[in-house]
TIMARTOR-436754 format. One line per 10 residues: their letters; for each residue x, y, z of N, C-alpha, C, O, CB. Coordinates in steps of 0.05 Angstrom, whole numbers. Glycine has a CB too. Layout:
<rs>
A) X Y Z X Y Z X Y Z X Y Z X Y Z | ... .
</rs>
This chain:
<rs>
XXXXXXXXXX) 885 1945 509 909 1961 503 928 1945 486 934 1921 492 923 1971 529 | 940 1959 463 956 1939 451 982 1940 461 993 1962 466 956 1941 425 | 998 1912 465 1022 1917 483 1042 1926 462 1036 1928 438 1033 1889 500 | 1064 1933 471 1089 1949 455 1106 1924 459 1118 1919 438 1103 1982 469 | 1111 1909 477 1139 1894 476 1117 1864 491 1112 1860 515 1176 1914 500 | 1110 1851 467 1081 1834 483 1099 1808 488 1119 1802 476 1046 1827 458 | 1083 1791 514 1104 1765 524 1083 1742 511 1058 1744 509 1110 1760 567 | 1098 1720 503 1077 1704 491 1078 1675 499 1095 1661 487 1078 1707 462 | 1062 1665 518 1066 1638 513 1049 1616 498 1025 1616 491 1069 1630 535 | 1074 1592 492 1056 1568 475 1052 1558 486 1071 1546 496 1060 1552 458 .
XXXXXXXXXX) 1021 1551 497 1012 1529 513 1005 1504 503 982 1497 499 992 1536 525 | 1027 1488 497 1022 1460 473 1042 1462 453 1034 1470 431 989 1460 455 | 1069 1458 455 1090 1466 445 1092 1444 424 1116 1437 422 1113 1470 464 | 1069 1425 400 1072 1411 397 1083 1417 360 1100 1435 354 1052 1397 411 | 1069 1400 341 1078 1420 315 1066 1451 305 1075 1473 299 1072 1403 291 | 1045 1441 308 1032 1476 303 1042 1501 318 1051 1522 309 1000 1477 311 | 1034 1488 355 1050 1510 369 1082 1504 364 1077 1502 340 1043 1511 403 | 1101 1501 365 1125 1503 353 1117 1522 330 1112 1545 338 1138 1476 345 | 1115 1518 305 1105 1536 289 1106 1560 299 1126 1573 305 1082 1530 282 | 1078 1567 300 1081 1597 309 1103 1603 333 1118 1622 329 1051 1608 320 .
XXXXXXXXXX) 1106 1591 354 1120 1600 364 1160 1601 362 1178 1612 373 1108 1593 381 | 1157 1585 343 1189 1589 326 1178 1625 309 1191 1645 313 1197 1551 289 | 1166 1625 302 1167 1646 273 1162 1670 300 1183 1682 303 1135 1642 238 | 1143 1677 316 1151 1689 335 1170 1703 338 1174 1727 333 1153 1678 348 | 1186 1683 348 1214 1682 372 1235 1695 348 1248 1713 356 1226 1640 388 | 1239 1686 320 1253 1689 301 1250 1718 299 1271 1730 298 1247 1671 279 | 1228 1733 298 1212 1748 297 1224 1776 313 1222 1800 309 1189 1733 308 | 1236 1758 333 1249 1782 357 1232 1779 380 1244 1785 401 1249 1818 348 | 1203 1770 385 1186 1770 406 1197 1746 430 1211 1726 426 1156 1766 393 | 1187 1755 454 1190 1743 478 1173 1718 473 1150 1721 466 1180 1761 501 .
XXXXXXXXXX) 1179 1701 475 1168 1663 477 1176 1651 493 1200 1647 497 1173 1643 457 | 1154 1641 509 1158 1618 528 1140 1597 512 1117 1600 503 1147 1624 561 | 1153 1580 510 1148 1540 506 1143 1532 524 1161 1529 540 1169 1519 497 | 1115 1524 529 1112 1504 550 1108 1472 529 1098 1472 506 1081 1514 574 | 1116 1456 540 1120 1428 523 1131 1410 535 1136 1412 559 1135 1428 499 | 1135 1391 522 1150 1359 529 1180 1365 523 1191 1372 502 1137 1329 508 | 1188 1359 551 1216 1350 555 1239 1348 531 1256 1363 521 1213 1323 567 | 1227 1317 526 1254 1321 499 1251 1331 480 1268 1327 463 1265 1301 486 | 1229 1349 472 1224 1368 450 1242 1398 461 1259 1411 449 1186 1372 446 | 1232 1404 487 1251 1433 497 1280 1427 505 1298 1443 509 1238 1448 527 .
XXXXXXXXXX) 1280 1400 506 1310 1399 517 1337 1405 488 1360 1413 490 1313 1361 534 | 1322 1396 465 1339 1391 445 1335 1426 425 1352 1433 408 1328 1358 428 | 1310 1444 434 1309 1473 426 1335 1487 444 1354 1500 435 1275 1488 433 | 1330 1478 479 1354 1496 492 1375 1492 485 1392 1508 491 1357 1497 517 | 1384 1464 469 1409 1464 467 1425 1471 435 1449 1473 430 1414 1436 478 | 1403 1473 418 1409 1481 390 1388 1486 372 1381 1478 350 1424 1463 378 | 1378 1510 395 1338 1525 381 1326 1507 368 1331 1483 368 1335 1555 354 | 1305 1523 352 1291 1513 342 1288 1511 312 1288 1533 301 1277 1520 353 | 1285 1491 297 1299 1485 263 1263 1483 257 1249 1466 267 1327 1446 255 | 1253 1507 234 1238 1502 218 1241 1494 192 1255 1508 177 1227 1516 218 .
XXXXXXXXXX) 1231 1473 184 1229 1466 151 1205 1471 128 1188 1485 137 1232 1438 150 | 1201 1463 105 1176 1456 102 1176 1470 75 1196 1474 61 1155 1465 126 | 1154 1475 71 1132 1491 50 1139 1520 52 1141 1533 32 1096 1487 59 | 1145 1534 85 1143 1559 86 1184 1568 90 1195 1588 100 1117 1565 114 | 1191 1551 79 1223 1557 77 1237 1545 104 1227 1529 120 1230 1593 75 | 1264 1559 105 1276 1541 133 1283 1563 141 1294 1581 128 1301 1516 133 | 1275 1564 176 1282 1582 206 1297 1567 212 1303 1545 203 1260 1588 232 | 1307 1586 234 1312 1572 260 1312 1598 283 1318 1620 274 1344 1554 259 | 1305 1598 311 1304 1613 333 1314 1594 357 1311 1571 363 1276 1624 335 | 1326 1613 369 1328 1606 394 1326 1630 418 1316 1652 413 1352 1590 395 .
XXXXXXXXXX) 1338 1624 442 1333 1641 459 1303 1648 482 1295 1664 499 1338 1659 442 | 1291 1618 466 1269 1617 490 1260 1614 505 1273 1594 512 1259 1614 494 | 1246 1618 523 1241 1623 551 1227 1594 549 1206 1594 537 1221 1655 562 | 1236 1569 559 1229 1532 567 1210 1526 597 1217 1531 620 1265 1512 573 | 1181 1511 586 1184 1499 622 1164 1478 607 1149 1483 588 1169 1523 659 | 1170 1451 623 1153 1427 622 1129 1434 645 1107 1425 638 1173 1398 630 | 1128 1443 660 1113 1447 675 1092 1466 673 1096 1477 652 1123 1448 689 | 1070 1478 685 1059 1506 690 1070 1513 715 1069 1537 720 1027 1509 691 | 1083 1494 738 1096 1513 757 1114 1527 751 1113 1550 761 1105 1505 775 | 1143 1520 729 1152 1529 715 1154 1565 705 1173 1580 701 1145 1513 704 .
XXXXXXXXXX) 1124 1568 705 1120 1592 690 1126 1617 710 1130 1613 734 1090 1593 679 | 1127 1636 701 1129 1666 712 1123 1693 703 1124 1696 679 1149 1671 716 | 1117 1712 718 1108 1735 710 1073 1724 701 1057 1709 712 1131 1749 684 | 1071 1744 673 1047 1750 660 1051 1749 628 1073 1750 616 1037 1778 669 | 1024 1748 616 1031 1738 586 1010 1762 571 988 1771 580 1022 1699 579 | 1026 1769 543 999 1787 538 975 1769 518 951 1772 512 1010 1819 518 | 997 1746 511 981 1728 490 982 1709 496 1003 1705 483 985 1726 466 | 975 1677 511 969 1650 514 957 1638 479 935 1644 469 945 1647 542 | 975 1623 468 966 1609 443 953 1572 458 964 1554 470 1001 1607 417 | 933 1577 452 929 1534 469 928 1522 444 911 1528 427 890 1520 491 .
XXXXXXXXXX) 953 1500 439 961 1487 419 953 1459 432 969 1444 422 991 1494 410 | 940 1447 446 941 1423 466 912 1397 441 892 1396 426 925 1439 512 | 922 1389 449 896 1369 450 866 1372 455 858 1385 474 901 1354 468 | 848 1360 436 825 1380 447 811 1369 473 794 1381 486 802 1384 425 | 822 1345 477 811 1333 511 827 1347 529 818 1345 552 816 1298 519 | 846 1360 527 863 1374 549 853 1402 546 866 1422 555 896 1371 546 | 835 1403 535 839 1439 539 829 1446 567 844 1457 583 818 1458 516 | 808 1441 571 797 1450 597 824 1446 617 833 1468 624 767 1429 608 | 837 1428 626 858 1428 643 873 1455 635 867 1476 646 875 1400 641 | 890 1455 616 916 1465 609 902 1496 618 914 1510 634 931 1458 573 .
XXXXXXXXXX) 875 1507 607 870 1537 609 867 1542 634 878 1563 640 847 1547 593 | 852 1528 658 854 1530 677 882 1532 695 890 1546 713 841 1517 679 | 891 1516 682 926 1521 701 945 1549 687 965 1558 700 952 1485 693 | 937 1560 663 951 1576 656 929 1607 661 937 1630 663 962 1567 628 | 909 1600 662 890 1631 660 904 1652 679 905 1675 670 853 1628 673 | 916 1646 706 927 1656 721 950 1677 706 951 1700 717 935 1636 738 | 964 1675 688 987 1681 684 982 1704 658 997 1721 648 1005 1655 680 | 947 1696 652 951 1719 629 941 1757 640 924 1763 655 925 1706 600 | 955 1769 628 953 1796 643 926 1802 637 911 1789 622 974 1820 634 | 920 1829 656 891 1840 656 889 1853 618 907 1866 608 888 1871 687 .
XXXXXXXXXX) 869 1847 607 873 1854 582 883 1845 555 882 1854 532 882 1866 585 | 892 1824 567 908 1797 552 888 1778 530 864 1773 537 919 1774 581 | 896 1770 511 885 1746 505 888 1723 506 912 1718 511 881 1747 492 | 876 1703 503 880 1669 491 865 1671 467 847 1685 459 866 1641 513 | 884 1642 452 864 1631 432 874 1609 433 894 1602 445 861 1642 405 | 859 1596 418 850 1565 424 855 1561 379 841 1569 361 802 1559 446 | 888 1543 381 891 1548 363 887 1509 354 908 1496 354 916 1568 361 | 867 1498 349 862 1478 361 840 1462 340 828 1476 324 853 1486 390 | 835 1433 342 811 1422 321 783 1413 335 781 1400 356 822 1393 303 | 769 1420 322 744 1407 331 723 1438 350 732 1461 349 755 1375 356 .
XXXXXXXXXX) 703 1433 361 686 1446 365 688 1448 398 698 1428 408 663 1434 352 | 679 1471 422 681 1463 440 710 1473 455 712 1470 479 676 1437 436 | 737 1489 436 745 1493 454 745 1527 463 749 1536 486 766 1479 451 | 741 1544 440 729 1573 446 712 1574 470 713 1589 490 709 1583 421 | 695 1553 463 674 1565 492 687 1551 517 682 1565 537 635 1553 491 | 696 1536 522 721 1523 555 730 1547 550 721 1562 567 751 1490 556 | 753 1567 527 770 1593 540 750 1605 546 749 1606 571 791 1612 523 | 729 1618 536 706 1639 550 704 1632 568 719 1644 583 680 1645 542 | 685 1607 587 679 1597 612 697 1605 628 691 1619 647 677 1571 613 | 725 1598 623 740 1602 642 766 1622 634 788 1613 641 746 1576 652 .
XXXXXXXXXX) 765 1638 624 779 1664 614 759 1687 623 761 1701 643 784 1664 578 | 741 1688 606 717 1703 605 717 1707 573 739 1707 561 717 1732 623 | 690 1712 559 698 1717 536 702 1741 513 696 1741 489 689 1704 530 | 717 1764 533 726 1784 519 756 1765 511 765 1765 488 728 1816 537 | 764 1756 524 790 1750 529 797 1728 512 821 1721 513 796 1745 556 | 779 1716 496 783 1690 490 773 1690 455 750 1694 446 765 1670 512 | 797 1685 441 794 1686 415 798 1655 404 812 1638 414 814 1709 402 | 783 1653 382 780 1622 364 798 1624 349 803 1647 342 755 1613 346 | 818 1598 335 831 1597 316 825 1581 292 826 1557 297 851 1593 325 | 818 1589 262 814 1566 253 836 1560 231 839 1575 212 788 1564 245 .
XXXXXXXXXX) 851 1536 235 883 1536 230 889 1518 212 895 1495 220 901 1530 253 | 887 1523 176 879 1493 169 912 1493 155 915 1498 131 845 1486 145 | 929 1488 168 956 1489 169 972 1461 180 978 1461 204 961 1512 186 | 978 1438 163 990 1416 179 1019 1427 183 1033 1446 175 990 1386 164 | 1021 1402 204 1068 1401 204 1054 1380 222 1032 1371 229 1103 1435 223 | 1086 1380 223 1098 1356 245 1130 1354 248 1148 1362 233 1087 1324 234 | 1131 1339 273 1155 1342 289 1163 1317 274 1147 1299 270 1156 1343 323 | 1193 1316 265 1206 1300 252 1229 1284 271 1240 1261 269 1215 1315 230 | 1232 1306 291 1252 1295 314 1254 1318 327 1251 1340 318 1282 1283 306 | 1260 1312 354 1266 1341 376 1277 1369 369 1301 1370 365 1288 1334 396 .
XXXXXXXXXX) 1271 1379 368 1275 1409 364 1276 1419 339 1293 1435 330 1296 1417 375 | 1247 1404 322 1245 1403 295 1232 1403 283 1227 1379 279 1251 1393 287 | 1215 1419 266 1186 1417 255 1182 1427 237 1191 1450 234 1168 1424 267 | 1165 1414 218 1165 1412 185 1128 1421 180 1109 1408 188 1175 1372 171 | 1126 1451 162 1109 1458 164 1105 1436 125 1118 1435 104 1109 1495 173 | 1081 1422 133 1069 1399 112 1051 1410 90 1054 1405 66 1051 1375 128 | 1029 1427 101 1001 1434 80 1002 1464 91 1012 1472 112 964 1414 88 | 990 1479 73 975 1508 78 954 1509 56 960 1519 34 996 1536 75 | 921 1497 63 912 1511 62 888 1540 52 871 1546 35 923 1504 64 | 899 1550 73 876 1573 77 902 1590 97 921 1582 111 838 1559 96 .
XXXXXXXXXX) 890 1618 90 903 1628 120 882 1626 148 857 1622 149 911 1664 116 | 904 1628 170 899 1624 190 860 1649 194 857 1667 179 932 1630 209 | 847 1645 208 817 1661 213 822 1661 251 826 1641 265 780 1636 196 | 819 1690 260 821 1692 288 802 1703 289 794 1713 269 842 1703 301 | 781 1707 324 771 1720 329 757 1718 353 762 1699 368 765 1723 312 | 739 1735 361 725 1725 390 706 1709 387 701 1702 364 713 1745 407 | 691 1699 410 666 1690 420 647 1711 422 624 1704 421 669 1678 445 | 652 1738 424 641 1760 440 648 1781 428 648 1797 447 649 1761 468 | 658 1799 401 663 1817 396 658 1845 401 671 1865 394 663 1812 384 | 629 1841 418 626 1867 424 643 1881 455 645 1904 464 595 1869 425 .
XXXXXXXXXX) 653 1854 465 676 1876 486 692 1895 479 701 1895 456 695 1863 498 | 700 1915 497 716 1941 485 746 1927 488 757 1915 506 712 1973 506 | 754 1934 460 773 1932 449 789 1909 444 813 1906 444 782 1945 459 | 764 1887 436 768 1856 427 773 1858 404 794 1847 397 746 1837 429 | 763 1867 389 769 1871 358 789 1885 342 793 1881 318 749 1881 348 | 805 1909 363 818 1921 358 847 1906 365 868 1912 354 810 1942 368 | 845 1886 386 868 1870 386 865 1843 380 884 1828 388 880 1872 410 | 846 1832 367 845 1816 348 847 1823 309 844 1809 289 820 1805 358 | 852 1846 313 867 1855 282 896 1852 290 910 1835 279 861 1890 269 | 905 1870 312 922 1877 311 946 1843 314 968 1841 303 918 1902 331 .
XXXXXXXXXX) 933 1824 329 951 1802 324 954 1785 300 975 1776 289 947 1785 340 | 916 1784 289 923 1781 266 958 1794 245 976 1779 240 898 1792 258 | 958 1819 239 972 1832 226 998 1824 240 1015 1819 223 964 1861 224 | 1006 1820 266 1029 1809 273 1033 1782 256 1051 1780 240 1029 1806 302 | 1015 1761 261 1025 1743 251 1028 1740 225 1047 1725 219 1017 1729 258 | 1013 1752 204 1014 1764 174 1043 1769 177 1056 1751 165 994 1794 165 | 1061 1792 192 1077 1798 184 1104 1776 193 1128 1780 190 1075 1824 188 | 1093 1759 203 1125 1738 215 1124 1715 192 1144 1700 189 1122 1717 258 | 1096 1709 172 1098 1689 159 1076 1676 155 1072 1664 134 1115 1675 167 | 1055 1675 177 1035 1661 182 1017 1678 172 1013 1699 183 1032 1653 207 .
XXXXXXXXXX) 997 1668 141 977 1692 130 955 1690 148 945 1667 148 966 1689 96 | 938 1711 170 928 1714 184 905 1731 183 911 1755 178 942 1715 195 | 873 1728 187 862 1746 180 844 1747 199 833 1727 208 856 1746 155 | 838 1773 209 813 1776 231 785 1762 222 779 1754 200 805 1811 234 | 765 1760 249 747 1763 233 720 1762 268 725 1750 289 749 1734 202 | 696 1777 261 674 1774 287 652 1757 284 630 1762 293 661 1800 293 | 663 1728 267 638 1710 256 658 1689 268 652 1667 258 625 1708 219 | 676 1686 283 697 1659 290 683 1640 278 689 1628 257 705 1650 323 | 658 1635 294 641 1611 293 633 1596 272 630 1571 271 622 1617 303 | 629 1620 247 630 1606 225 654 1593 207 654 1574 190 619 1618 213 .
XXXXXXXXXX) 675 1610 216 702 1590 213 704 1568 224 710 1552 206 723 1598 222 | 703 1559 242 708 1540 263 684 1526 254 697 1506 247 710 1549 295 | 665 1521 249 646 1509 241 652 1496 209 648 1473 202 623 1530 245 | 663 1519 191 675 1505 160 699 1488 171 700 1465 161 689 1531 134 | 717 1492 187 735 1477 188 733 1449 195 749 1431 190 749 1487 201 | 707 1447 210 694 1426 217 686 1409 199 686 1385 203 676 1432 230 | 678 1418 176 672 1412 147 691 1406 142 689 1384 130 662 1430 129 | 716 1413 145 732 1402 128 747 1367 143 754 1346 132 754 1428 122 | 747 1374 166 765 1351 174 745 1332 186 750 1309 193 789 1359 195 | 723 1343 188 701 1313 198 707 1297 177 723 1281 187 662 1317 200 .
XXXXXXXXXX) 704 1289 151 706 1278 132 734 1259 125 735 1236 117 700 1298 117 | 749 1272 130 769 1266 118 797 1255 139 816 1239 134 773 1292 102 | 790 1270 162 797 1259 185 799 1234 200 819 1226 211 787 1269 194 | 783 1226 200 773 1200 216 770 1172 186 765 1149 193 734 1211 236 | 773 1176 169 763 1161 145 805 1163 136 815 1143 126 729 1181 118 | 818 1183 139 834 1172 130 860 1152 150 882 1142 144 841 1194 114 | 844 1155 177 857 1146 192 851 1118 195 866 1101 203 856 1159 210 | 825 1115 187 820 1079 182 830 1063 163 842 1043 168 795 1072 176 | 826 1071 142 844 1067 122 870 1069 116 881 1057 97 839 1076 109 | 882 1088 137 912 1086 135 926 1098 105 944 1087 93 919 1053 138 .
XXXXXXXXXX) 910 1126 98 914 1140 70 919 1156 66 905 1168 83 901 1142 56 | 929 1172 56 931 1201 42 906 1212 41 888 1196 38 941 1202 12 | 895 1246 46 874 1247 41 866 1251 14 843 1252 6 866 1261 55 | 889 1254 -1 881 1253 -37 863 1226 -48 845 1227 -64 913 1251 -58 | 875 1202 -35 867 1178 -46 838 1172 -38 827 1154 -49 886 1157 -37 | 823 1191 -14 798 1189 -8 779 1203 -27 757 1193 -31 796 1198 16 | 789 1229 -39 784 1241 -59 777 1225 -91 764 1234 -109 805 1257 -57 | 789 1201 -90 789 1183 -116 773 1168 -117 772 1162 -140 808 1169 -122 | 758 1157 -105 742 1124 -105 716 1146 -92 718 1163 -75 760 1088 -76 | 689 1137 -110 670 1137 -109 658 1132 -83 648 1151 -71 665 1126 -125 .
XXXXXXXXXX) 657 1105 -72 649 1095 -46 663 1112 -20 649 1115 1 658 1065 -45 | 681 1120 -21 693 1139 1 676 1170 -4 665 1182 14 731 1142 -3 | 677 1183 -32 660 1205 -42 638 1204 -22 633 1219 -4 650 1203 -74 | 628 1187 -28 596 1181 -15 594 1176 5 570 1176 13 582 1161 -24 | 615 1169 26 616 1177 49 611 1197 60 590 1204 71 630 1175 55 | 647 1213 55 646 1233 60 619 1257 51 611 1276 63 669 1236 53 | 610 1245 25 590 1272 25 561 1271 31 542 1285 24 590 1286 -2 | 561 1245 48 538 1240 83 540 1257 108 525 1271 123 545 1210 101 | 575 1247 105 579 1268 128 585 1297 134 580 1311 153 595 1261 137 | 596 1303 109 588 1331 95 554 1347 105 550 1368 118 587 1321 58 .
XXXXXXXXXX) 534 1328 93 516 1332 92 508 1335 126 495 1355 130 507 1315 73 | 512 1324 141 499 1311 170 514 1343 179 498 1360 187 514 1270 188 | 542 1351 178 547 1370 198 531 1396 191 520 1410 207 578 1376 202 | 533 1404 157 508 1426 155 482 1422 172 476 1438 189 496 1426 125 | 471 1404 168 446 1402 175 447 1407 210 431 1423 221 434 1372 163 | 465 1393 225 467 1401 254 481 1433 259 478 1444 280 487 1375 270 | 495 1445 239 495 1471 250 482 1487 236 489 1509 242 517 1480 253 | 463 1486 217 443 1504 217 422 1508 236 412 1528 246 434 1501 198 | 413 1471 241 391 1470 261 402 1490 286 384 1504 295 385 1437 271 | 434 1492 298 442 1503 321 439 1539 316 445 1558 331 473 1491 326 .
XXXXXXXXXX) 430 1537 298 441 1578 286 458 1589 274 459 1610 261 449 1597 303 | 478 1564 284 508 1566 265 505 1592 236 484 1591 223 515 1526 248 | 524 1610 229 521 1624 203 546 1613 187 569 1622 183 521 1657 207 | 530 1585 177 549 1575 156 563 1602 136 556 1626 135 529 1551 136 | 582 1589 124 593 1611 100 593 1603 77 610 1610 61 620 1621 101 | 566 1579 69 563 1569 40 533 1574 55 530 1577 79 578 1532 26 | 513 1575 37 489 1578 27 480 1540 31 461 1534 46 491 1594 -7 | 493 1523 20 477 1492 18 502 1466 13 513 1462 -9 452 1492 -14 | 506 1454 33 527 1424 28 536 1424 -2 560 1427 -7 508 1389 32 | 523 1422 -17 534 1433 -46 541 1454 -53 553 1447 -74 522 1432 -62 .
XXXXXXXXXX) 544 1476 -52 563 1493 -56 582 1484 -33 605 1488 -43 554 1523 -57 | 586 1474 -9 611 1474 12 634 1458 -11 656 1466 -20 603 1451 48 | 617 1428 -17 631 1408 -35 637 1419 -52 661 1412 -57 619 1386 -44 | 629 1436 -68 644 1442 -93 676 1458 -88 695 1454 -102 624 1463 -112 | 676 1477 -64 701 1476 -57 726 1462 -49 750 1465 -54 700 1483 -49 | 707 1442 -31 726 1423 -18 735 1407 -37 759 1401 -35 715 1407 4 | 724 1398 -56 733 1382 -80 745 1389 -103 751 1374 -122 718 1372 -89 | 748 1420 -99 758 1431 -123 788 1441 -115 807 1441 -130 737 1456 -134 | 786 1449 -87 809 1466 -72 824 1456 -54 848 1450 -55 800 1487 -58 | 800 1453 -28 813 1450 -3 827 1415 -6 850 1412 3 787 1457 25 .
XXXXXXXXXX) 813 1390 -18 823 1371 -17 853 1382 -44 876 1385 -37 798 1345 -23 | 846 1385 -63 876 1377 -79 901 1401 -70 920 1406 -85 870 1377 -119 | 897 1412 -50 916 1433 -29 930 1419 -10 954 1423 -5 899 1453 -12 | 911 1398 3 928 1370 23 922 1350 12 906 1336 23 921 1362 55 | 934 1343 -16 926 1314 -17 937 1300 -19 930 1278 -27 915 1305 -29 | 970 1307 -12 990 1286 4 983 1278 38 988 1258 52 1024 1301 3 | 970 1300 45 973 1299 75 963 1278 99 940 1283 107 962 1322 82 | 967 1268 105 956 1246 127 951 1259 150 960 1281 156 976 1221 134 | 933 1244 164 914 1254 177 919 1244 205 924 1222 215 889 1247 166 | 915 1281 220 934 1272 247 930 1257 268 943 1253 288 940 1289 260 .
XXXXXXXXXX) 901 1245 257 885 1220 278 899 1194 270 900 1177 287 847 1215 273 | 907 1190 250 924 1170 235 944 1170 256 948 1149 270 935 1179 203 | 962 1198 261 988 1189 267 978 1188 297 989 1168 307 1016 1209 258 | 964 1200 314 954 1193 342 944 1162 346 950 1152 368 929 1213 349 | 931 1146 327 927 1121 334 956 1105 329 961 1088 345 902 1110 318 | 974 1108 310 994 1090 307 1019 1103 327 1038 1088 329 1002 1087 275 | 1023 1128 343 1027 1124 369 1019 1114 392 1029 1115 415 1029 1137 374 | 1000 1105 386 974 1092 413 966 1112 428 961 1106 451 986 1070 439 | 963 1140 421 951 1150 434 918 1173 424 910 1179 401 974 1160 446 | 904 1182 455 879 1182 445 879 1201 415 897 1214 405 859 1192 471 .
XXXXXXXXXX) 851 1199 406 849 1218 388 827 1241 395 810 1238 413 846 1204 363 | 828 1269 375 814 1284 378 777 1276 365 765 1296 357 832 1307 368 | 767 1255 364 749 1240 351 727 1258 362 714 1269 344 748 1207 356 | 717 1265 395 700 1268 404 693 1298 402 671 1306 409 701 1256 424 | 711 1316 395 712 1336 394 700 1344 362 685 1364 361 738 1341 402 | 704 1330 339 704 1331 319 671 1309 304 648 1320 304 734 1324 314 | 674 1287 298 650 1274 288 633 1268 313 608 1266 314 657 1249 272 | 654 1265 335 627 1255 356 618 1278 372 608 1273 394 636 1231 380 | 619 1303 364 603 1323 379 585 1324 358 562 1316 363 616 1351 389 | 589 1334 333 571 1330 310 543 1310 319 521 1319 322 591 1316 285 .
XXXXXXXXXX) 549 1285 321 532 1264 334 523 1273 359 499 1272 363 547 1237 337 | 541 1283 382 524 1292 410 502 1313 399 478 1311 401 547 1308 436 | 518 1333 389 493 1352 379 474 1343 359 461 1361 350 502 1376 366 | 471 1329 354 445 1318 333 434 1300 351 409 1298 349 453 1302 301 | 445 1283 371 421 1277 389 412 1293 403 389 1285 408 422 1261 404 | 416 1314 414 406 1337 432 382 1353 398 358 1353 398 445 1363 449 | 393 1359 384 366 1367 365 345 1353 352 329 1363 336 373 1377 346 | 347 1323 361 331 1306 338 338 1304 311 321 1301 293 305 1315 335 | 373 1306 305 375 1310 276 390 1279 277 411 1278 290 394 1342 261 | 380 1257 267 401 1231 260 436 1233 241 442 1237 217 380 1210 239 .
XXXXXXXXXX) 443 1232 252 466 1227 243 495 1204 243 517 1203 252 470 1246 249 | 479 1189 230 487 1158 231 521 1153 217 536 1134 223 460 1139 210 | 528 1175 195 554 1174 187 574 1183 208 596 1172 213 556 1189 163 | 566 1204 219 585 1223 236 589 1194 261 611 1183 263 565 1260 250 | 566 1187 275 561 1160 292 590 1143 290 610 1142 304 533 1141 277 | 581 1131 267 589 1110 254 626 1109 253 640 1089 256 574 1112 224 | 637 1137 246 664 1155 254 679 1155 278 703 1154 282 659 1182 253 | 655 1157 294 663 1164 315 666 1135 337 688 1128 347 643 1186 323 | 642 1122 339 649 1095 343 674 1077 329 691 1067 344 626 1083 336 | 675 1075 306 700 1058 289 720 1076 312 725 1067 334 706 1064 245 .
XXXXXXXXXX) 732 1109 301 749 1115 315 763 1099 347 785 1089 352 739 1137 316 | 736 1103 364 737 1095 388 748 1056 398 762 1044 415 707 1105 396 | 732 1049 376 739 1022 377 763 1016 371 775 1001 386 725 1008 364 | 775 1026 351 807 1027 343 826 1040 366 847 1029 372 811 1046 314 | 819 1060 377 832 1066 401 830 1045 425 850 1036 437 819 1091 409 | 812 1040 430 811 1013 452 826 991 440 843 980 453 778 1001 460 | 821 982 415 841 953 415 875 968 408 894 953 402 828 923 382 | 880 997 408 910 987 400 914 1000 425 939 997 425 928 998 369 | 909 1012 447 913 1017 476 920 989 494 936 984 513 886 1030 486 | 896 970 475 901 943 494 918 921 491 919 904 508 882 929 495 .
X) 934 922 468 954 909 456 982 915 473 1004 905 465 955 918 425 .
</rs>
C-alpha cells in the first residue's frame, strides 16, 4: 500500500544518509536520524546545512535518537546508511519498527548487504541501493554533497512480491522529486554488481596511495591494475549468474574511462578517509568478497587478493600505533 503521510527513518545518519534525509525533511516529510551524538546534537540545535554540487538546504525539525531504544512508533521506509560490517546488527535492531508493508533499503557499498535485509526483513520488504553519489561531513550538522555520478538505481531482491514494484517506483519518483535523480529498476543485482565495478578498482588503490581518483586514471601502471581487477570481478560474477549490464570487461572500461572516472576525478576515496581516521574499512565487503567468491568458484583472483590484504594490513598497523 502506498503510504499518504509516510514516516522515514535514517538508519546511519552519516554523509549520504544525512543527504537524503536532509532533502526529505526539507521536503516536508517526517524524519527520524538515528546517528552519532555530535552530529544530532548540532542538527537539533541549528538543523541541518546542505552544501555542494546539488545547491545549499537546510531542514530542520527532526525527529533525533543516538540510540535504537530511542526509537518509536513504526516506519514506512528504513534507509540503512551504516557501514557494511554493521549491517547485520543495525537491521536487526531496527526490523522491529518497520510497519507491516514497509520497506528497507540498504543504501550502502559493496556486495552482501541486500541479502542480510532479505534474511532478516524478508525479501519483499527489502530493496538494494546503488548510490554512486559522494559527500561528506565537513563539521556537525553539515554535509557537502562532493560527486554525482549516475542517478541513484533502487530495487528488490524479489520483485515478484505483490506490490514490491509498485512501491519501489513509487519511492523512486519521491526521491526524483526532492533532488535525488532516482530510478526503479527489477535487475538491482546488476546494479549493485556494476557498482562493484566501479569502486573495487579505484577504491582501495586510491586509498594506498593517498590520491584523487583522477590521478589513478593517468599513469599506465595503475591502468593496468585496475583493469586486472576490472577483469577478475566480471569473470566472478558471471561465473555466479550475475546479469552483468555490459556484454565483456571491455565495453565496462570503455565507460568507466570515458565517464564514470572523469565525473569523480577530484574525489577521494572513502576508504582513504576511514583509514586516516583509524577506523575499519568497507574492504571485505568490496575486493575481498570478490576474492571470497572466486575461491568458492575456482576462479583465481590474485588482484582483488592482493587489495584486500594491503587494505587489511594498513588497517592493523594504523589501529596499532
Amino acid at each position: 500500500m502506498i503510504p499518504s503521510n509516510p514516516k522515514i527513518l535514517i538508519a546511519g545518519s552519516g554523509a549520504v544518509g544525512s543527504v537524503f534525509g536532509g532533502l526529505l525533511r526539507e521536503a516536508g516529510h517526517e524524519v527520524t536520524l538515528l546517528g552519532r551524538d555530535w552530529h544530532l546534537r548540532a542538527i537539533e540545535a541549528l538543523g541541518l546545512e546542505i552544501s555542494g554540487i546539488w545547491g545549499d538546504h537546510r531542514a530542520d525539525g527532526f525527529r533525533l535518537a543516538t540510540r535504537v531504544a530511542d526509537l518509536s512508533g513504526s516506519y514506512d521506509l528504513i534507509l540503512v546508511s551504516v557501514k557494511a560490517y554493521d549491517t547485520r546488527q543495525i537491521v536487526q535492531e531496527v526490523a522491529p519498527y518497520l510497519r507491516p508493508g514497509g520497506l528497507a533499503i540498504a543504501l550502502q557499498n559493496g556486495l552482501g548487504n541486500l541479502e542480510t535485509l532479505a534474511e532478516v526483513i524478508g525479501p519483499g520488504g527489502s530493496l538494494g541501493g546503488s548510490v554512486l553519489i559522494g559527500a561528506k561531513i565537513p563539521g556537525p550538522g553539515k554535509v557537502t554533497v562532493t560527486v554525482y555520478a549516475a542517478p541513484v538505481v533502487i530495487g528488490p531482491l524479489d520483485s515478484s512480491s505483490t506490490g514490491c514494484m509498485e512501491l519501489t517506483r513509487f519511492w523512486a519518483s519521491l526521491f526524483s522529486r526532492m533532488g535525488i535523480p532516482c530510478e526503479p529498476t527489477d535487475q538491482i543485482l546488476s546494479h549493485l554488481w556494476a557498482k562493484v565495478l566501479y569502486n573495487a578498482p579505484l577504491n582501495p588503490l586510491g586509498a594506498i596511495l593517498r590520491v584523487h581518483y583522477g590521478a589513478l586514471g593517468e599513469e599506465q601502471e595503475l591502468k593496468t591494475i585496475m583493469d586486472r581487477i576490472i577483469d577478475e570481478v566480471f569473470q566472478v560474477g558471471q561465473k555466479k549468474g550475475v546479469r552483468l549490464l555490459w556484454k565483456s570487461a571491455d565495453d565496462y572500461r570503455d565507460l568507466f574511462y570515458s565517464k564514470l572516472l572523469p565525473a569523480t576525478y577530484d574525489h577521494q576515496s572513502s576508504m582513504l578517509q576511514d583509514l586516516e581516521r583509524r577506523r575499519r574499512t568497507e574492504i571485505n565487503a568490496l575486493n575481498g568478497k570478490i576474492w571470497r567468491y572466486g575461491k568458492e568458484l575456482g576462479i583465481p583472483t590474485p588482484f582483488n587478493e592482493a587489495m584486500t590484504q594491503l587494505i587489511r594490513g594498513r588497517e592493523s598497523l594504523d589501529m596499532s600505533r
